[in-house]
N, C-alpha and C positions, 0 to 999 in steps of 0.2 A: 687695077684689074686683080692683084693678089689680094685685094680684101674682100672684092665683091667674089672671089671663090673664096674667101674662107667665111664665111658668114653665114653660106648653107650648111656646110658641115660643121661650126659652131652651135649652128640651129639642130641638127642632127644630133650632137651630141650633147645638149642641155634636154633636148627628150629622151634619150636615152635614160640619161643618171635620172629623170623627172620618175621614167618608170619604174625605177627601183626604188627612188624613196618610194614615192607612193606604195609600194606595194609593198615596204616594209612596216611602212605607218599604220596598212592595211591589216595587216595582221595585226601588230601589238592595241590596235584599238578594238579589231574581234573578238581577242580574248580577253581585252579588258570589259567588254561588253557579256561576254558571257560567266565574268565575275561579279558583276555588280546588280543589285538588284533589290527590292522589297525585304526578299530573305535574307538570311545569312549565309545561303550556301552558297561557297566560293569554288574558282576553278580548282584551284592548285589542290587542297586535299583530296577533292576526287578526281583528280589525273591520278595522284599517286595509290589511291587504292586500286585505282586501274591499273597500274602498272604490277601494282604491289598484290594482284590478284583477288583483291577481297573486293567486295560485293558491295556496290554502293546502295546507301539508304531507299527507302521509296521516293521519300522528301525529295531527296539530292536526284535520282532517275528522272522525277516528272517536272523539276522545277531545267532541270538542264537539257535534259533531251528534247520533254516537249512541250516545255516555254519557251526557255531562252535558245535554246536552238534554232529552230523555228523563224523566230521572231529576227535572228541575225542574218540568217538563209536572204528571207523576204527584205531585210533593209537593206544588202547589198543586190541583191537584184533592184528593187523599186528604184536605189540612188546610182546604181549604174543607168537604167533607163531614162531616167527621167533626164542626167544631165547628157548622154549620147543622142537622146532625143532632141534636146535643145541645141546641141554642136550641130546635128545635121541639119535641123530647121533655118540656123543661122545661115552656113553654107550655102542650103537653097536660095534662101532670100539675100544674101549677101549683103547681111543687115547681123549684126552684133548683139541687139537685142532684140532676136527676134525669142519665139518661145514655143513650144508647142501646142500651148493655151491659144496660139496666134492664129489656128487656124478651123478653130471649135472641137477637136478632138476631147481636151480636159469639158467642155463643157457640153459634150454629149456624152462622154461618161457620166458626168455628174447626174445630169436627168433620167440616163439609165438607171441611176443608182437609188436616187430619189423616187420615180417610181415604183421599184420593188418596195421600197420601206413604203410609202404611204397608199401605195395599191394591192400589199401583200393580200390582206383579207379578201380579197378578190378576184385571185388568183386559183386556180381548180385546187383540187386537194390533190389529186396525185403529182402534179407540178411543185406542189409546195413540198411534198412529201419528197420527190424524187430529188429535189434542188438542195432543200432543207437549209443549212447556213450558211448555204453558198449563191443562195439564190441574186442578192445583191451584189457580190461579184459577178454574177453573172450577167446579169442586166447591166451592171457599168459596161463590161466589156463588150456587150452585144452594142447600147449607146455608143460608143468611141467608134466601132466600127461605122455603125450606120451612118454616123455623120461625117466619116473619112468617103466613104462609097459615095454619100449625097454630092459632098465637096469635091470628089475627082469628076463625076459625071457633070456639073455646074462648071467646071475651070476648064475642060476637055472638047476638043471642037476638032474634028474633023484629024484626031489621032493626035493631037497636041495639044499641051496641056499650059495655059498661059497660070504664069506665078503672080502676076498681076491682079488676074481676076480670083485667082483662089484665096491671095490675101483678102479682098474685098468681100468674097463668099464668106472665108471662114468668120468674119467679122459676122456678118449677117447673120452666120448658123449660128455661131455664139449667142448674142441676141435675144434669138427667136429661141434657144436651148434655156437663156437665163428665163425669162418670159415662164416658157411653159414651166420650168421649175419653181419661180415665183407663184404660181397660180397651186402647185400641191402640194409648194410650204402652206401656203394661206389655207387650202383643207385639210391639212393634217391634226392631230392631237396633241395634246403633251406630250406624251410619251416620244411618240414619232419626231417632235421637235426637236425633244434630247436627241434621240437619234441621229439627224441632221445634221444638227450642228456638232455631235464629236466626230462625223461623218465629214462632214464640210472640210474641219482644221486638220484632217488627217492624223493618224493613228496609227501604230502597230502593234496596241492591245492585241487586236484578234488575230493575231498571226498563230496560223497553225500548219500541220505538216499538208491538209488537204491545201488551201490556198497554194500551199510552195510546190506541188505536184500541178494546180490547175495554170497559176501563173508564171510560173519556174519556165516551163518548155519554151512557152512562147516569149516571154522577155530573151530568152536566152539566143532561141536563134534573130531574133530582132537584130542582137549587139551581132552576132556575129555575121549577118546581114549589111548592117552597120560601117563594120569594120573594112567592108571590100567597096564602100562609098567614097573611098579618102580620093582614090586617082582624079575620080567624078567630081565630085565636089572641089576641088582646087584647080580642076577646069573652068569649071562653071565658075569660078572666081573672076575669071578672065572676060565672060560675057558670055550668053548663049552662042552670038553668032564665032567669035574666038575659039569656043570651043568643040564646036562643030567643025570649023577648018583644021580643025589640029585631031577631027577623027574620033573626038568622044559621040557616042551615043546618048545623044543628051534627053531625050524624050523617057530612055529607058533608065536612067540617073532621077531624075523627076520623078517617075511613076515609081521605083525601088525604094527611093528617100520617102515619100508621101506613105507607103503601105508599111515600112520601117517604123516610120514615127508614130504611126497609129498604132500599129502591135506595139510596139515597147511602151507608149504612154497611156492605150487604151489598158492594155495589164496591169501595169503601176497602178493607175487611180482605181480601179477596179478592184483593189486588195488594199491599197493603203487610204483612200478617200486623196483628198484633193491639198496637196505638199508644193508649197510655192518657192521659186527661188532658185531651187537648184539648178533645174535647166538655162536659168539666164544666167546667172553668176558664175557658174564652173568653167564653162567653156570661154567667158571674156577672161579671166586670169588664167586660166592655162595659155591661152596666145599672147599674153604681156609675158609668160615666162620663157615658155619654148618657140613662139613662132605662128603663122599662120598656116602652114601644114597641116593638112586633115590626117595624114596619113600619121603621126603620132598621136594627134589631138586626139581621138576619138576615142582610142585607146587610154589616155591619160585621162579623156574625161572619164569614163566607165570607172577607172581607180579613184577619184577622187569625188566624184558624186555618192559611189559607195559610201567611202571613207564618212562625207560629211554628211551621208545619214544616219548613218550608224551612229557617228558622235552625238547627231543632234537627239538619237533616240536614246543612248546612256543620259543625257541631259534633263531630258524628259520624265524617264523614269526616276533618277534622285533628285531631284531638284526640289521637289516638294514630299518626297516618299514619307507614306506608302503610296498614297494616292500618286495620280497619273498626269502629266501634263499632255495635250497634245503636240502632236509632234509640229506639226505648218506653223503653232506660234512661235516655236524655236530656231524654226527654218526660216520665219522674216522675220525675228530678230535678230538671226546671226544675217541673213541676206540685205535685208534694207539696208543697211548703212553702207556696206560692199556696193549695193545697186547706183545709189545716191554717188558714190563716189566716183564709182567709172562713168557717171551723169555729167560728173562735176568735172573730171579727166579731161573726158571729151570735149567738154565747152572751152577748158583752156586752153587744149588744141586748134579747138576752131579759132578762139583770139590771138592764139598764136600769127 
């Protein structure tokens, strides 16, 4: 009996100190990120002219304020969303790997997004004109939603909303999303190709300060949306009918989790194109280290999905500098073998 209580508060306190690393790693890799770069110009001389009152270069303003600025802003929003996206998606499903790819939300951004590029010329001119380079953000985003609305009205019957049937939906929308995408890959042009595909691998070249105003708000109250899922969600661990008797509102955990996941992942793919990995990997090592507890998890995954995009995007950027690598190939090459493993984990459990 004195172990099985001391085990939650062991579990309690390995997320605690979790949060702090994490969130010191968080920082020394931010500012390592907003040192490193194409240029020469580093943090630390221009802290101390800042300090030192003298007037930083033009070079040094536009390469820090609004490049790398920018661009760190958008990789800790996108890699906290994407991996609280995935913590919450698994919870729902009560499934480990599950993803938020899993329920066509990535793949009705993606068509959103893919339309603008290969239908822009066809688009009114004052749309183009009013939207200008954000228009394909905006069409992800508009995508992810629609196909979140399609998929709650398809899995929703008579005020309930079955997780059975939305997994089996989202599959379908997925599908029918790659499909029609497939179809304005095959009419597009060169050019638009290029586009696609450094579109596809995900990116945060085009990070700028618009992007982090239009997707900022909305990732942001996502997580902290998010954050008030943990009670819910570790109910829901127990079984819909469990935690019903025990007084959760489980319909309204479902429909809060499902519109969570779509804002937070429909805004991510919508600024950074389509980054794999994070959402399935983060959230299975944070409960091998802390526990299955949502109510830390969620929190630690937002530090660490951050964390590992940011790194994967300093990676990106020198790895081949000057030029650019995309970011999704660094994210499944640091995730694949992570994925494969807890694959492989799990199998010798089950032989266990």
């Amino acid at each position: 009996m004195a172990l099985a209580d001391h085990l939650p508060h062991s579990r309690v306190a390995r997320a605690r100190i979790l949060h702090v690393w994490l969130a010191l790693a968080l920082i020394l890799v931010s500012l390592f990120s907003l040192t490193v770069g194409a240029t020469n110009v580093t943090l630390g001389p221009a802290l101390w002219k800042i300090t030192t009152g003298e007037a930083l270069t033009r070079m040094e303003a536009i390469v820090l304020w609004d490049i790398r600025m920018p661009r760190l802003i958008l990789g800790l929003l996108v890699g906290a969303a994407l991996a609280v996206g995935g913590a919450v998606m698994q919870g729902l499903f009560r499934n480990p790997l599950a993803d938020p790819g899993l329920v066509g939300v990535s793949a009705g951004a993606g068509l959103g997004a893919i339309s603008a590029i290969v239908l822009a010329g066809l688009a009114p001119l004052w749309l183009s004109r009013i939207a200008g380079d954000q228009l394909v953000p905006i069409a992800a985003f508009l995508g992810g939603w629609a196909s979140t609305i399609l998929l709650y009205r398809v899995s929703t019957r008579r005020g309930r909303t079955s997780v059975a049937t939305m997994l089996l939906a989202g599959i379908a929308l997925g599908a029918l999303a790659g499909a029609l995408s497939g179809i304005l890959v095959y009419l597009s042009d060169d050019r638009q190709l290029r586009d696609l595909t450094f579109w596809g691998l995900g990116s945060l070249g085009g990070a700028s300060w618009a992007k982090v105003v239009a997707a900022g708000p909305i990732i942001a109250l996502a997580l902290i949306a998010a954050c008030t899922l943990g009670r819910g969600l570790n109910g829901l661990a127990l079984g819909e009918a469990t935690a019903a008797h025990i007084g959760l509102h489980v319909q309204r955990v479902k429909g809060l989790a499902i519109l969570t996941v779509a804002a937070a992942t429909g805004a991510a793919v919508a600024v950074s194109g389509g980054i794999g990995f994070i959402g399935i990997v983060v959230p299975h090592l944070l409960r091998l280290c802390s526990g299955p507890d949502h109510r830390p998890l969620l929190i630690n995954a937002a530090l660490l999905g951050a964390l590992l995009l940011v790194l994967a995007d300093v990676i990106a950027r020198v790895i081949i500098a000057p030029a650019e690598l995309p970011i999704g190939i660094v994210t499944a090459v640091l995730g694949a073998p992570v994925f494969l493993w807890i694959l492989l984990r799990q199998r010798g459990m089950v032989d266990l």
